[in-house]
C-alpha positions in Angstrom: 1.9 -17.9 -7.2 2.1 -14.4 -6.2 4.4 -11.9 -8.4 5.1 -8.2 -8.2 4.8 -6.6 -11.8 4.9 -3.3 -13.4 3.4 -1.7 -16.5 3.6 1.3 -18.4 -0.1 3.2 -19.8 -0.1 4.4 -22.8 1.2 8.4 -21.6 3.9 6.7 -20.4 2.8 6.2 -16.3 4.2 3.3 -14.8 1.6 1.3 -12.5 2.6 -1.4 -10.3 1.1 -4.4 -8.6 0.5 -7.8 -8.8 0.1 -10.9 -10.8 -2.1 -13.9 -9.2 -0.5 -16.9 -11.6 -1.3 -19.6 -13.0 0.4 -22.5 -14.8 -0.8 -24.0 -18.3 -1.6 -22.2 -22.1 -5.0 -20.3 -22.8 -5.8 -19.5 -19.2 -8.7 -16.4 -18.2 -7.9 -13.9 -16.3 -9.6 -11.2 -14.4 -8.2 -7.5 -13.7 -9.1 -5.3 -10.5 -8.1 -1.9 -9.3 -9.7 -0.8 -6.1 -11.6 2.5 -5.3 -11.4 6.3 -4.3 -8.5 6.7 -3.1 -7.7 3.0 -2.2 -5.1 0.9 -1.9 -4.5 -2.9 -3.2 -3.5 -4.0 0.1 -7.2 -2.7 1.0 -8.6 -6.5 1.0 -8.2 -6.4 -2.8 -5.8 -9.6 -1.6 -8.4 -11.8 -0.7 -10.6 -11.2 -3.6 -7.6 -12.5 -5.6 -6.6 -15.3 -3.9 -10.3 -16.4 -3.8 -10.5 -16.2 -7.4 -7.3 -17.4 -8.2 -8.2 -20.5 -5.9 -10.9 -20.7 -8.4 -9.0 -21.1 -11.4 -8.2 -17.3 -13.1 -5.1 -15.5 -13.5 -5.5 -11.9 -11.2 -4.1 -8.8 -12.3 -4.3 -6.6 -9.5 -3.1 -3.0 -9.7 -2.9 0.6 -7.8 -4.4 3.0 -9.5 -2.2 6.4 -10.9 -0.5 8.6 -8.4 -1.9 5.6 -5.5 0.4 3.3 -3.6 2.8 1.9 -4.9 2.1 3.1 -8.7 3.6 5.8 -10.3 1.7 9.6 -11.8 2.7 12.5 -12.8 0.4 14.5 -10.2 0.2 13.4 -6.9 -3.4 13.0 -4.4 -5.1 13.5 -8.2 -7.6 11.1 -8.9 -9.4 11.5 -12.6 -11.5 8.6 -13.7 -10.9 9.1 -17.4 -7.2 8.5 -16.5 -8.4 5.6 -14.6 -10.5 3.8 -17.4 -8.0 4.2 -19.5 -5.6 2.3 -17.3 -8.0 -0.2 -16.9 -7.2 -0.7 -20.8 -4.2 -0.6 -20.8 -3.7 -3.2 -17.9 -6.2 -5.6 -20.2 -3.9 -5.1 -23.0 -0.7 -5.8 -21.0 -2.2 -8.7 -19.6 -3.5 -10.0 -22.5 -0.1 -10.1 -24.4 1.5 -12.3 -21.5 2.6 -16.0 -22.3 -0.8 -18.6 -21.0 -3.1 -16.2 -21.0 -6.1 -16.7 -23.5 -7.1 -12.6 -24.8 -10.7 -14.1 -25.5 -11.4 -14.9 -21.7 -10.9 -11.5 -20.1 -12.6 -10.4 -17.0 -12.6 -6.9 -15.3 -13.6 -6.4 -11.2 -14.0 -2.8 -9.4 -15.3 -1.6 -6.7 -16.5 1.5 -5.3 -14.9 3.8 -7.4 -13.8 1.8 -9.9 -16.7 -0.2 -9.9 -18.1 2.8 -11.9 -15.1 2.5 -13.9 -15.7 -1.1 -15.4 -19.2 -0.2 -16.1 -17.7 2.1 -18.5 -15.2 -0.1 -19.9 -17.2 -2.9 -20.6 -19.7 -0.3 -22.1 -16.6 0.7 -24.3 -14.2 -2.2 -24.8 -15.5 -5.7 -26.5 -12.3 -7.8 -25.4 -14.1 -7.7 -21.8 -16.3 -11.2 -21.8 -17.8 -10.4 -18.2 -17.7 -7.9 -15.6 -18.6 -7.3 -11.6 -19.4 -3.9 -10.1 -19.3 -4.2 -6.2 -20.9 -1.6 -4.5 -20.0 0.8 -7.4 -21.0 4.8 -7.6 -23.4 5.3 -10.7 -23.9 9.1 -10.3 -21.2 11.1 -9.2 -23.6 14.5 -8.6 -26.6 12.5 -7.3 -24.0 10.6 -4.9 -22.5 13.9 -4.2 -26.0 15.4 -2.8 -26.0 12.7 -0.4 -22.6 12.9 0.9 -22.5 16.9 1.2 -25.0 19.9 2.6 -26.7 22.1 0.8 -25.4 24.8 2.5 -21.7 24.2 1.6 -22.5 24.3 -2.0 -21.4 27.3 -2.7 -18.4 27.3 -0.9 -17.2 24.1 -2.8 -17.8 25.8 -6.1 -16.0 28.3 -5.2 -13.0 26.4 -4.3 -13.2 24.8 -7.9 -13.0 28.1 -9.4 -10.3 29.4 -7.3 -8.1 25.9 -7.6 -8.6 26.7 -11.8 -7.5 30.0 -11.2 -4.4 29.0 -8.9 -3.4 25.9 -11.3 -3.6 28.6 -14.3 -1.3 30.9 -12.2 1.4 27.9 -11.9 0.0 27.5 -8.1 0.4 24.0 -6.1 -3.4 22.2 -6.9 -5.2 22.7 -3.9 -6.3 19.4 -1.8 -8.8 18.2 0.9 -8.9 15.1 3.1 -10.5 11.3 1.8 -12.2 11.4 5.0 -12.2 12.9 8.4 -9.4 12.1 11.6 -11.0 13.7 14.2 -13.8 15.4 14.2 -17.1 14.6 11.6 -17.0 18.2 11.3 -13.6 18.3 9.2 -14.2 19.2 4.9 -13.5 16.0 3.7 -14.4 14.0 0.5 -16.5 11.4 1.9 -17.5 12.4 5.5 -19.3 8.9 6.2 -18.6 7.2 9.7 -17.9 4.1 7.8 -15.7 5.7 5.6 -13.4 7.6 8.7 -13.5 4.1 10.3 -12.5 1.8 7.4 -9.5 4.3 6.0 -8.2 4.3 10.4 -9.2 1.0 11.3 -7.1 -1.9 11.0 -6.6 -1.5 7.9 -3.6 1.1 8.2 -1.5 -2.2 9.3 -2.0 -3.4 5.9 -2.2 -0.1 3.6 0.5 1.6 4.4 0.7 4.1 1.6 -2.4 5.1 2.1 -2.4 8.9 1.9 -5.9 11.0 3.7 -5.8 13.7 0.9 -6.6 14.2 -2.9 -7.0 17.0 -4.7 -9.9 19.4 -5.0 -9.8 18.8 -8.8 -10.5 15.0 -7.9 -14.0 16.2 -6.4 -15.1 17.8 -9.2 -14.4 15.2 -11.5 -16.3 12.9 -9.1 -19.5 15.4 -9.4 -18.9 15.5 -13.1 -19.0 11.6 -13.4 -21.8 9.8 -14.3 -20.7 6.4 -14.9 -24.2 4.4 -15.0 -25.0 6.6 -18.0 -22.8 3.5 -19.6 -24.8 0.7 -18.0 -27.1 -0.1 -21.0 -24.6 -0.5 -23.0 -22.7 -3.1 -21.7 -24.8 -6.1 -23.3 -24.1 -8.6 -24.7 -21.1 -8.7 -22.0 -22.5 -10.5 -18.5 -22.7 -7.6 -16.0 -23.0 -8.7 -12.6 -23.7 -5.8 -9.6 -22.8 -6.6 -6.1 -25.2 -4.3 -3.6 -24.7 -3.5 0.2 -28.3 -2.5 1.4 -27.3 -0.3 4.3 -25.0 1.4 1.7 -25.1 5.1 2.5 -21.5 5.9 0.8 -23.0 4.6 -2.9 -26.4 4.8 -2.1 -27.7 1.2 -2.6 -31.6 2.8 -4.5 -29.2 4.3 -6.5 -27.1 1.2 -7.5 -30.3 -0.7 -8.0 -32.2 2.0 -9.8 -28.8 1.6 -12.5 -29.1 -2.0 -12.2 -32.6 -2.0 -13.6 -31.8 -0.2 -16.7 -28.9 -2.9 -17.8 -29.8 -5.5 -20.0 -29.6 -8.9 -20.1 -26.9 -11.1 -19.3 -27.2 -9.5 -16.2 -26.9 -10.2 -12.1 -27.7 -8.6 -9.0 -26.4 -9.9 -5.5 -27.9 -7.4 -2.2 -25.6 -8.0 0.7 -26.4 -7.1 4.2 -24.3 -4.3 5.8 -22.5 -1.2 4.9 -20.1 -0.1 1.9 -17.3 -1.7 3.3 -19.1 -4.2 4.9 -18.8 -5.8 2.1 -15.0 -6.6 1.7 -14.9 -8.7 4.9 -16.3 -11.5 6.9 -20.3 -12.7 6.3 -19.9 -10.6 3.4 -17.1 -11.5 1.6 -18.1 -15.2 2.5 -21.5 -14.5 1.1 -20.3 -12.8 -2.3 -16.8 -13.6 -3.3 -18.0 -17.5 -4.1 -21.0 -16.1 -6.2 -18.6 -13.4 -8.2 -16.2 -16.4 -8.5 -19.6 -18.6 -10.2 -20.3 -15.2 -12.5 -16.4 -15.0 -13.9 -16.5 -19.2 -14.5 -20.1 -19.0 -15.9 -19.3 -17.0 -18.9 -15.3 -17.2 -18.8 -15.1 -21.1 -18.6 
């Protein structure tokens, strides 16, 4: 059973989504948000019901200021704010009738696959953990996605968006991705990425919005969520890998994965970044995540 629910962070931001639920006292549970930008309709569905067919409570969420949830600026994405809410959403789900706080699992992707790197690194009422396809170094990441030569001009669009904000000025913003052209400034000029965000998807993601702020960019250089990764034992950590992933560089993934310790997992999948939300994919990893969150959550 499928509800809609809402709960209020600890500044006071209401986030909204939905509750996978099960029937029955002391059951696990696992929490998801989805990644830059993203929305839950953005196949975060299926990775529910899959697990929720497998026995676990889903809490599944939009991020602040994303879809259907709530924040006080709009197109900004910080992933500070976002761990937090991550907490938060354990803590509100943890205090709901049938649901057992000592068998908590957290799920992210992309984006906030970095995230629950961090909060398992940070938060013991997390008993296991999977990172699909997650960023590990925002700057390293960063000098992948964006030429050298357009450096400059992006630091200087930081420093005039700080100026501007000081001022009382609107934040300035960029586009997720590119519509027409592969020329366009965007966040994440991938082919992969323009064809994911305008593919089919847009049926199902319908608040989906092509623009953040430029503030959001520099966060994302700033971030350096594998820095964590060693510090996430004792708690099972489990990294799902596209090899073909030139969005979150898959060496890079696996260069992170190498310096977690043990209990520890990693599953390569053929294909792209988003590759793996979908078809072989999805069939080849969802029932092996699934085996991770009932191996150590029972």
């Amino acid at each position: 059973m499928r509800e809609d629910i809402q709960f209020d962070t600890e500044d006071g931001t209401t986030l909204r989504g939905w509750w996978y639920k099960g029937s029955g006292d002391a059951r696990p549970v696992i929490v998801m948000a989805h990644g830059f930008s993203a929305t839950k309709e953005m196949y975060l569905d299926d990775f529910a019901e899959h697990f929720h067919g497998g026995g676990f409570d889903v809490l599944v969420y939009d991020n602040r200021a994303l879809g259907a949830s709530d924040g006080p600026r709009p197109a900004q994405i910080d992933p500070l704010e976002q761990i937090s809410d991550y907490r938060d959403a354990i803590t509100w789900i943890s205090t709901q009738e049938g649901i057992d706080p000592q068998r908590i699992g957290i799920w992210g992707s992309s984006y906030s696959g970095a995230h629950v790197l961090v909060v398992a690194a940070n938060d013991r009422r997390v008993g296991c953990v999977v990172a699909q396809v997650p960023l590990v170094d925002g700057l390293a990441n960063a000098r992948r996605l964006i030429r050298s030569d357009m450096w400059d001009g992006l630091r200087e669009g930081f420093n005039a968006d700080r100026v501007g904000r000081r001022n009382g000025d609107e934040p300035l913003t960029i586009p997720v991705t590119w519509k027409d052209s592969p020329d366009e400034p965007c966040v994440l000029p991938t082919q992969d990425t323009h064809d994911f965000f305008f593919g089919p998807i847009q049926e199902r993601a319908t608040t989906w919005s092509n623009e953040v702020t430029l503030r959001s960019v520099e966060k994302f250089i700033e971030y350096i969520p594998g820095a964590s990764i060693d510090r996430i034992s004792p708690t099972p950590l489990m990294m799902v890998v596209a090899s073909g992933d030139v969005l979150t560089p898959a060496d890079l993934s696996l260069e992170a994965f190498e310096r977690a310790r043990e209990p520890k997992k990693v599953l390569v999948v053929p294909g792209g970044h988003f590759d793996a939300y979908v078809d072989e994919q999805f069939e080849l990893s969802a029932p092996q995540q699934l085996d991770w969150f009932r191996t150590h959550l029972g």
